[in-house]
N, C-alpha and C positions, 0 to 999 in steps of 0.2 A: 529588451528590458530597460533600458537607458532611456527610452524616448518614454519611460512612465516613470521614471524616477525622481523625486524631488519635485512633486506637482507639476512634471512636464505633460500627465495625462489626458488633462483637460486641451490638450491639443490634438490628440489621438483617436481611435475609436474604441468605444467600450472593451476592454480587455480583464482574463482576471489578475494581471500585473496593479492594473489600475484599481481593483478591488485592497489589494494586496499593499499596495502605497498608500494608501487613504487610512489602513487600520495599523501600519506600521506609525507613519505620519503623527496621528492621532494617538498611537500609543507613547509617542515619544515628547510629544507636547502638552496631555495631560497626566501620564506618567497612569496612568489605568491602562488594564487589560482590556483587550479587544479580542472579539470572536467574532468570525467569519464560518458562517453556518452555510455546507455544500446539500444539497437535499435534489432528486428525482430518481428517476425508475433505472431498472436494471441496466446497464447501460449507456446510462445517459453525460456520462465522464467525468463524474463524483469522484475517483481515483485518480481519474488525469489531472484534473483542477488541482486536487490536493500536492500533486507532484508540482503543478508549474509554480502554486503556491511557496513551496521549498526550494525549488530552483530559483526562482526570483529570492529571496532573502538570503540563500545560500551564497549564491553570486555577488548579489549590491553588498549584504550586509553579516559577514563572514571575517572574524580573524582569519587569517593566512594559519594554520594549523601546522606545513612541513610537512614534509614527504611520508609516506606511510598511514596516514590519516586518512579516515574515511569521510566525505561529506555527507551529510543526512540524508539527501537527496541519493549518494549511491546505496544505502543501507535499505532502505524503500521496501523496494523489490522482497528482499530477503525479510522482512516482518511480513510482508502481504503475504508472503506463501505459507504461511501459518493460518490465515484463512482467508484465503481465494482460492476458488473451484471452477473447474471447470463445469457450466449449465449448458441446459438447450438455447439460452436465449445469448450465453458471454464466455466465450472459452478461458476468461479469466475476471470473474465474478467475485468482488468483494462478496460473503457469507457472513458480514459480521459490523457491526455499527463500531465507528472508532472514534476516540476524541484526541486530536491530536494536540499538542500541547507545544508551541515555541517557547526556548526560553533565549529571553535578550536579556542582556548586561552591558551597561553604557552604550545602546543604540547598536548594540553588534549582536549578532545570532552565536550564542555559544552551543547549541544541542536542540535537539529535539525529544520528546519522550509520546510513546502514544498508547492510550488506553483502550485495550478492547473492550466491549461491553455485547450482547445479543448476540453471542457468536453460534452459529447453525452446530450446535453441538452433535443434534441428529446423525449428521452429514458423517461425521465417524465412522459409525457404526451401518446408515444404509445410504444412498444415493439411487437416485430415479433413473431412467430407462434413458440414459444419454446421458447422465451427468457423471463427476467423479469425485472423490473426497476431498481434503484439501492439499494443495499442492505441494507443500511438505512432504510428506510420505513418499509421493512418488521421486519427487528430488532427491530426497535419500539414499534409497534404495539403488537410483541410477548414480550418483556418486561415489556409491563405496566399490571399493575393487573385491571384484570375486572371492580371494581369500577372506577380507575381512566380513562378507555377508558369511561365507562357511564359518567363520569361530564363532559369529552372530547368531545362527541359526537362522538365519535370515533366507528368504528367495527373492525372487523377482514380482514386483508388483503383481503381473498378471496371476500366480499362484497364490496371491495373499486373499483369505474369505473376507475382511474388511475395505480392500482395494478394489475390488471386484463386482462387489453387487450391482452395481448396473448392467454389469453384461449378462447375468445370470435372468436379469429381471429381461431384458432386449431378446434374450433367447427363447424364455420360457411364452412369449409374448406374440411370437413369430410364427 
């Protein structure tokens, strides 16, 4: 991350650090927003860019926060499973367009905020022959301790009809 920081990039080889300095750069010397638009197919690490994106500004360009604090960069994970699924084609498949949103304050990263937008709402209610809902649900459910799914009314994934429709589809299909 260093050897792309402060227009050391242009010594380097194309990285998205060096995407990431140019629009930071650029934000801080014309004092405008900058967007950095990720786009290809399932796949193609539209979520990972996004992440190294964070991680590079999280790291350069970051108050020191104190112990206890979360970096945006570790909070990540924990928004995507709101809607990332597991596909035939990504066992961890963004299902949903995001606009992620940096906010700086005097050249430092204080937050991030991210807007979903075309979320596979479908996906709730049925999933395909190898796919699964979104990753939430199932997180939940393996989180809570026994008792609290019993005062929940709650079971186990594999017994829930909204959890499930793919294997029903996998079955009836066999």
């Amino acid at each position: 991350m260093i050897q792309y920081q402060k227009g050391l990039f242009s010594r380097n080889a194309p990285h998205i650090f060096a995407v990431t300095e140019m629009a930071y750069a650029f934000s801080q010397s014309s004092e405008k927003d900058q967007c950095i638009v990720i786009s290809g197919h399932s796949g193609s690490g539209k979520t990972e860019a996004a992440k190294a994106i964070i991680l590079y500004l999280s790291r350069l360009y970051q108050r020191q926060e104190g112990p206890g604090k979360k970096q945006p960069y570790d909070v990540l994970p924990i928004l995507e499973s709101f809607g990332n699924a597991k596909t035939i084609l990504n066992d961890n498949s963004s299902r949903f367009g995001k606009f992620l949103h940096v906010h700086l304050r005097h050249g430092l990263m204080v937050g991030t905020s991210i807007s979903h937008y075309l979320l596979e709402e479908c996906r709730v209610v049925f999933q395909s022959p190898g796919e699964r809902s979104f990753h939430v649900f199932y997180e939940f459910l393996a989180g809570l301790p026994t008792e609290q799914k019993e005062k929940l009314y709650l079971q186990e994934s594999e017994t829930c009809f909204y959890l499930n429709q793919a294997s029903k589809w996998m079955t009836s299909e066999m």
